[in-house]
Steps between C-alpha positions, in 0.01 A plus 500: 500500500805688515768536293878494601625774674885393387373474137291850546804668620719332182223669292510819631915526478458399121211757442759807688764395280374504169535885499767686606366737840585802321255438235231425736287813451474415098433108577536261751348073532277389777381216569137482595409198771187345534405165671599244206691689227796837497444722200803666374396875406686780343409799677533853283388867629203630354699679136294845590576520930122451531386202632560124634811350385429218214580119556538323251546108546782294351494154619275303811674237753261258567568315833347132523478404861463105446836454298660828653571629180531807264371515148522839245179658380537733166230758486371602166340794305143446662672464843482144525735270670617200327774207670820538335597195331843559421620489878408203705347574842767455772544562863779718462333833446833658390564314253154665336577818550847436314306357250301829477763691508774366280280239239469802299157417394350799386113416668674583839677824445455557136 
């Protein structure tokens, strides 16, 4: 199963604009794509120059093949995804990614 290149590419624009480029080398978003689901990371440099960089995961896209649609995961303290309730699944992956974005709901970007 794939997932949609047009809605891959959406992700990847929101994820390179959520930080300004010249504050990449403090912190930057990724998204991290696997067969059924896009985790959103925040990616940070390791604080002593030694090291791998740390990600640290901020929301999960799942992608549902059947209804073609997009649902919100939260993760929480024990790294645990859980659905988001408070945004209905859609088709419109953008309109997620707002949601992420702008809801101001701390459990994304608190």
């Amino acid at each position: 199963m794939a997932l949609p290149e047009t809605d891959l590419h959406r992700i990847d624009l929101w994820c390179r604009e959520q930080v300004p480029e010249r504050l990449w080398y403090q912190v930057r978003v990724e998204a991290d794509v696997s067969q059924r689901h896009v985790d959103i990371v925040e990616v940070r440099p390791p604080w002593d120059g030694i090291g791998d960089d740390t990600r640290f995961p901020i929301a999960r896209l799942r992608y549902t093949m059947a209804s073609g649609q997009w649902a919100i995961y939260w993760r929480d303290r024990h790294l645990k995804f859980h659905e988001y309730k408070r945004k209905r699944p859609t088709k419109n992956v953008q309109a997620l990614l707002d949601w992420i974005g702008d809801s101001g709901d701390p459990i994304f970007f608190g």
